[in-house]
matplotlib code that plots the C-alpha trace (Angstrom):
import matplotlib.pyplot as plt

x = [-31.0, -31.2, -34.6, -33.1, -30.6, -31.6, -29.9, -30.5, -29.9, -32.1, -30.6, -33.4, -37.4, -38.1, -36.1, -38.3, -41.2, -40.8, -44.7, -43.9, -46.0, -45.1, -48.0, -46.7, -43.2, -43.9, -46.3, -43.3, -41.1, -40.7, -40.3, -38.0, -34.2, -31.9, -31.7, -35.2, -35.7, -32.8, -34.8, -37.9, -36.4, -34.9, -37.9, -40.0, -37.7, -37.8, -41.2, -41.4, -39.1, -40.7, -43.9, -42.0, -41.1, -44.5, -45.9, -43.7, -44.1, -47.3, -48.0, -45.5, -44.0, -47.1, -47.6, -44.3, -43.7, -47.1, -48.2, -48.5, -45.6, -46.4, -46.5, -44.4, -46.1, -43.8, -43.3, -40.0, -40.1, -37.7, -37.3, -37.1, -35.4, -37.8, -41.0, -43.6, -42.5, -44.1, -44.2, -42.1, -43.2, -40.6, -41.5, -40.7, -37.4, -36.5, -34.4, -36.1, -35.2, -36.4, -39.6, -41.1, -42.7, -45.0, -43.2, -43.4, -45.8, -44.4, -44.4, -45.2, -48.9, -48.5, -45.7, -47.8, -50.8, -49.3, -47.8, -51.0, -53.1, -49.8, -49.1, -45.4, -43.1, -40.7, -38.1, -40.5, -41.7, -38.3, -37.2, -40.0, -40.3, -36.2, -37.5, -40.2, -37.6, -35.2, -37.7, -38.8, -35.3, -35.2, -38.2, -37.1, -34.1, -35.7, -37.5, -34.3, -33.1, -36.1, -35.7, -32.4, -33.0, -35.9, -33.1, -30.6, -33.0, -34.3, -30.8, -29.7, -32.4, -32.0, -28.2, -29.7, -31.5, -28.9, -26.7, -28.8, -29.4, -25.8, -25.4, -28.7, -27.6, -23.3, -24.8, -26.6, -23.9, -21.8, -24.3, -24.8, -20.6, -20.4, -23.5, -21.3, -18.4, -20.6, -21.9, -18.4, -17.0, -20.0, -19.4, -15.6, -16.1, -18.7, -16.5, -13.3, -15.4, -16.2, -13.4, -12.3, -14.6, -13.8, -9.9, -10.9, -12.8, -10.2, -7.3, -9.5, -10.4, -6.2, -5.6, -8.1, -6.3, -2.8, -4.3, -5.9, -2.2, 0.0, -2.4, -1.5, 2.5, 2.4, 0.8, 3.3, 6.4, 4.7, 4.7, 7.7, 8.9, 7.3, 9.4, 12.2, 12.1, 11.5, 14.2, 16.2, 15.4, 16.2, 19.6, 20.4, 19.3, 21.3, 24.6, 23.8, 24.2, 27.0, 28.4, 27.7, 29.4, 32.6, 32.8, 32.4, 34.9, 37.1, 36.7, 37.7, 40.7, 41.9, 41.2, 43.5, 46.0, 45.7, 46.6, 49.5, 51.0, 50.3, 52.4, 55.3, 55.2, 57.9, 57.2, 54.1, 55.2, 55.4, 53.1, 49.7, 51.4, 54.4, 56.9, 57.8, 59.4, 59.2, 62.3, 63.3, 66.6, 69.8, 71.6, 75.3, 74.5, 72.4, 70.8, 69.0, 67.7, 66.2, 64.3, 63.1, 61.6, 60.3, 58.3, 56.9, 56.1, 54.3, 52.6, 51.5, 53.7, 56.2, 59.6, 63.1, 66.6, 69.2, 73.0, 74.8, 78.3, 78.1, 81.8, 82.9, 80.8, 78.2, 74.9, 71.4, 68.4, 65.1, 62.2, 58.8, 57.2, 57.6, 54.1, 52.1, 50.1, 51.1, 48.4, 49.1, 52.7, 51.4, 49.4, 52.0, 54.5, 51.6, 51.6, 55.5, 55.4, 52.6, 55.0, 57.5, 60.3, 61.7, 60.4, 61.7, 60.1, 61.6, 60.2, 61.9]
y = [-47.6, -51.5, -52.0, -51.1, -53.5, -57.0, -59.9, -63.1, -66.1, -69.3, -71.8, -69.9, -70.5, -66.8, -65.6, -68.0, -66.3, -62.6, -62.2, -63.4, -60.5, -58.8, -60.8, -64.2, -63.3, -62.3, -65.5, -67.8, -65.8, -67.4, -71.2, -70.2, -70.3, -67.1, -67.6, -67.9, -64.7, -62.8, -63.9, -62.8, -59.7, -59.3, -59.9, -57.8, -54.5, -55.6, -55.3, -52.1, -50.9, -52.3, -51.0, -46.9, -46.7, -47.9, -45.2, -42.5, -43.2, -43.6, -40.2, -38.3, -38.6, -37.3, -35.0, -33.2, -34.0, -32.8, -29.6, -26.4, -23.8, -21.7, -17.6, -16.2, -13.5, -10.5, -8.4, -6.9, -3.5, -2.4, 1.0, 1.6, 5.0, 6.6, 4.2, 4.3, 2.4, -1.0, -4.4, -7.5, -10.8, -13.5, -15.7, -12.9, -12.6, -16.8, -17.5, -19.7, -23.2, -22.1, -22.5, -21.9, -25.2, -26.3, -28.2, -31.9, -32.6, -34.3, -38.0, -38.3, -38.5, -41.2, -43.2, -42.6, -44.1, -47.4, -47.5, -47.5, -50.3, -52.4, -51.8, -52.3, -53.0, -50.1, -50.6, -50.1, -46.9, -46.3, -46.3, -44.9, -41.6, -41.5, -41.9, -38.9, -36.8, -36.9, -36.7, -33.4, -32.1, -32.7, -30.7, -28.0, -28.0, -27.9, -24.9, -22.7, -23.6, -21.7, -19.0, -18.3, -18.9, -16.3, -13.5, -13.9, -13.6, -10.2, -9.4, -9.7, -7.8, -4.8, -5.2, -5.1, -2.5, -0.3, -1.5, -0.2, 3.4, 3.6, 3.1, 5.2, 8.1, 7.5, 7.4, 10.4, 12.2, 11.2, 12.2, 16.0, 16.3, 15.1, 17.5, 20.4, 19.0, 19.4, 22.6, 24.2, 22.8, 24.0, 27.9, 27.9, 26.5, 29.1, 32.3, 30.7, 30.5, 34.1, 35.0, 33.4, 34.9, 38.3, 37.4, 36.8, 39.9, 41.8, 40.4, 40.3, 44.0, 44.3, 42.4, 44.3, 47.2, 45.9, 44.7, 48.5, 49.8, 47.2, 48.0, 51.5, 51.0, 48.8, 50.9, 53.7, 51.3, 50.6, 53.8, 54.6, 51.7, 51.7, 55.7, 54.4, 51.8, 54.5, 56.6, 53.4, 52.1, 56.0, 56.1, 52.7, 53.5, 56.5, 54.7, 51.9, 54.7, 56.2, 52.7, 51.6, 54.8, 54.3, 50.8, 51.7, 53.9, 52.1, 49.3, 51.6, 52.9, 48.9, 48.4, 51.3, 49.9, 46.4, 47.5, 49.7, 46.7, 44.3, 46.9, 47.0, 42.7, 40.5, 39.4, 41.5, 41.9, 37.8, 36.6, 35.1, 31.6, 30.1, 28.4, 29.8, 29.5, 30.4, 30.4, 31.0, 32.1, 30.1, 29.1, 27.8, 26.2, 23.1, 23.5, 26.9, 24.9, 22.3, 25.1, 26.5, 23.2, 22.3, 25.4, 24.9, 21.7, 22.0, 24.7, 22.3, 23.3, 21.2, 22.1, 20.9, 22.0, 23.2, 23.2, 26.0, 28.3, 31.5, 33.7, 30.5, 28.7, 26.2, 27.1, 25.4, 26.8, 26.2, 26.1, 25.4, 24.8, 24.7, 26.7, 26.7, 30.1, 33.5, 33.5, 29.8, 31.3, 34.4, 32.5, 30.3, 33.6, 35.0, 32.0, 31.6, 35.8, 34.9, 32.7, 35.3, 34.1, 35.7, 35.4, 35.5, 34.6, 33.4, 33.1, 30.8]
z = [54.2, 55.7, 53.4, 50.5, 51.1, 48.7, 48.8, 47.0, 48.8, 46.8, 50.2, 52.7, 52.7, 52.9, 49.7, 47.7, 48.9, 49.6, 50.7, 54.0, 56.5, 59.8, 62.0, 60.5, 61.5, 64.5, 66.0, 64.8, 66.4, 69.3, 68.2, 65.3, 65.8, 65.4, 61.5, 60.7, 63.1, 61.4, 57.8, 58.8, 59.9, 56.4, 54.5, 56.7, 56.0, 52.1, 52.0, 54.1, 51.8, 48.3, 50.1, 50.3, 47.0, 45.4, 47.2, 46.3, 42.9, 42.7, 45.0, 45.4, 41.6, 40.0, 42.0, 41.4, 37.5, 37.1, 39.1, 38.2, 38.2, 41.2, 40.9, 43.0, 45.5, 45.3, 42.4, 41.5, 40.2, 37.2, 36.3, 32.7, 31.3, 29.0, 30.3, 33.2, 35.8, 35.6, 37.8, 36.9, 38.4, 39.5, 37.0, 34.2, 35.6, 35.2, 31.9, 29.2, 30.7, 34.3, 36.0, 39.4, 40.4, 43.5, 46.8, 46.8, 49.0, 52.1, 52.6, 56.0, 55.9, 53.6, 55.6, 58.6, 57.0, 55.9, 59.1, 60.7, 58.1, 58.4, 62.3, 61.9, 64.9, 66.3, 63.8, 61.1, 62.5, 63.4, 59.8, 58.8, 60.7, 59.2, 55.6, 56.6, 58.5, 55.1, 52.9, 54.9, 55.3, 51.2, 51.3, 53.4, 51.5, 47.6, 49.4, 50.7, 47.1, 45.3, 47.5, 47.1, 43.3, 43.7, 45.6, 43.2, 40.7, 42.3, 43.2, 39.2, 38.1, 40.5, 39.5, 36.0, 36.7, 38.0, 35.7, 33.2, 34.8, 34.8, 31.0, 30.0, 31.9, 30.8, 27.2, 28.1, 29.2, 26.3, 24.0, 25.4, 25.6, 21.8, 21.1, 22.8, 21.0, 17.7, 18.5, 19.3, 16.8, 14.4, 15.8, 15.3, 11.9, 11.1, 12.4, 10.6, 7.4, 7.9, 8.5, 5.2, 3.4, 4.6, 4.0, 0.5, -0.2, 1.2, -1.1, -4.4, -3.5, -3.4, -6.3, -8.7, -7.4, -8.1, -11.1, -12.7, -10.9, -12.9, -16.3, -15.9, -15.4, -18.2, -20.9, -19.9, -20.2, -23.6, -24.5, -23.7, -24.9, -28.3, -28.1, -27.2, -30.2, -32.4, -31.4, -31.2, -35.1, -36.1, -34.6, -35.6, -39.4, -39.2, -37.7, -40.5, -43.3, -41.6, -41.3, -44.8, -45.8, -43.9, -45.2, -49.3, -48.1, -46.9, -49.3, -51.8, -49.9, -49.4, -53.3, -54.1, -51.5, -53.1, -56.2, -54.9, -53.2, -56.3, -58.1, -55.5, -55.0, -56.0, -59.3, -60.3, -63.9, -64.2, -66.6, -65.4, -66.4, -66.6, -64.2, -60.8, -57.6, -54.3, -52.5, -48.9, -48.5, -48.6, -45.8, -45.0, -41.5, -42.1, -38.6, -40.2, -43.2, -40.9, -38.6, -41.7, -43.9, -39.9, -39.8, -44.3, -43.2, -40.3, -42.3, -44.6, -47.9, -49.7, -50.0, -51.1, -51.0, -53.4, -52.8, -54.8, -54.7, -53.2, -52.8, -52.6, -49.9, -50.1, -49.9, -49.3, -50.7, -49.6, -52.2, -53.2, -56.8, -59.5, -59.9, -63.3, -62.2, -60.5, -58.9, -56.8, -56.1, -54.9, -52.7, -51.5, -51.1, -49.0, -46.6, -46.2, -45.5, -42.7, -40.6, -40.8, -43.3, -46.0, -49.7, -53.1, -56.4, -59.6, -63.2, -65.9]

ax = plt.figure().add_subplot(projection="3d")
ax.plot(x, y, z, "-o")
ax.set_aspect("equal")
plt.show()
């Protein structure tokens, strides 16, 4: 705007003193030159527009900081699940930091009324109906505003609303499938159970049976058993006497043999002690001597050789001893007779 337009200029009369009014400008206009005329017309539009704001703080400014929030006329209503149906006003619907406020009262009255005490020229009124015309399109404009504010606001509680249908009645839903779920699930667990139960009766009904049957078998395999023991421990005594008999028997039979062969040894009628030897054979080929003292050695008896004249011919004894006892050389003749070579005992 051209009023709201200040400039400072300390060179011109008029900037000292800003109280200059519209009749004093306009009976000099005609004796003043162009820049006195383009001054006044400055100063005039500064006060005009010094003189708008006063008044729109002073009136307008209260009156909007300072009314009442106003109730909206229409009601929205919101179904709730479960509830009466009840009536929701606008304001109920605004968040916490939202209110519904009165319209500014327009400016125009006021604007028309200083124009009239003042009685401005046309470019005061000029600029003046344009200050009332915006501040009515501002208005008009703050007004759409609320009531598109007041729609969506209606708008996102029936969405709300709806919204809210939707989930009562999905949760509803939910909860009468899960309740069949339950309920199914509550029946099969109940005829599986009986069945269980049954199952169980049946088999311990089988089992005692099996049980009594198994008693039974096994007393009579005791029985028998215990019989068959009996029997058993009688035949066994009776092959242990017949047994014990055979052996006496034939311990006696080996004693009488023993003594038969002590009678026919070599060297039976040596006395129990003395000197003797054990000789096995004598031998012309040296090659026999070595196979035999191979075989007394390995055998674990101690031996030596003897070279002596027989027909005429060298010959190499093989011998063990000398022996203090008959007995040792009988046991030493008894071992050289085990590995199969021939034996001959000497006293001296």
């Amino acid at each position: 705007m051209a009023f709201f337009n200040f400039r400072r200029n300390a060179a011109t009369p008029e900037s000292a003193s800003p109280d200059v009014s519209p009749a004093k400008g306009r009976a000099a206009k005609g004796s003043a030159s162009p820049a006195t005329e383009e001054l006044s017309r400055r100063a005039r539009q500064r006060l005009i527009g010094a003189t708008v704001l006063v008044v729109a703080a002073v009136i307008v400014f209260p009156l909007v900081f300072s009314a009442t929030p106003r109730t909206a006329p229409a009601d929205i209503a919101i179904d709730i699940a479960g509830t009466s149906s009840a009536s929701v006003a606008v304001e109920n619907s605004l968040s916490a930091d939202e209110e519904v406020i009165a319209a500014a009262p327009a400016a125009s009255a006021a604007l028309a009324q200083l124009a009239a005490s003042q009685s401005p020229d046309a470019d005061t009124l000029r600029l003046a109906e344009e200050e009332a015309a915006r501040v009515r399109a501002a208005d008009e404009e703050a007004a759409r505003q609320r009531i598109e504010q007041e729609r969506e606001a209606q708008a996102r509680a029936e969405r709300e609303r709806a919204d809210k249908a939707a989930r009562d009645q999905a949760a509803a839903e939910k909860a009468a499938a899960e309740k069949a779920v339950r309920d199914k699930a509550a029946a099969d667990k109940a005829a599986r159970d009986k069945a269980a139960a049954e199952k169980v009766a049946r088999e311990k009904a089988e089992a005692d049976k099996a049980a009594a049957e198994k008693a039974a078998r096994d007393k009579a395999a005791r029985d028998k058993a215990a019989a068959e023991k009996a029997a058993a421990d009688k035949a066994a005594a009776e092959k242990a006497a017949r047994e014990k008999a055979a052996r006496e028997k034939a311990a006696r039979e080996k004693a009488q043999a023993d003594q038969a062969a002590a009678a026919d040894r070599p060297g039976a009628d040596f006395p129990a002690t003395g000197r003797f030897v054990v000789q096995v054979g004598a031998y012309v080929e040296d090659s026999k001597v070595a196979n035999v003292r191979r075989q007394l050695t390995a055998a674990g008896l101690s031996n030596y050789t003897q070279v002596v004249k027989i027909n005429g011919k060298d010959a190499t004894r093989v011998r063990m001893g000398p022996f203090g006892t008959r007995k040792e050389m009988e046991r030493v003749a008894d071992k050289v007779r085990s590995l199969g070579l021939p034996v001959s005992v000497y006293s001296y």
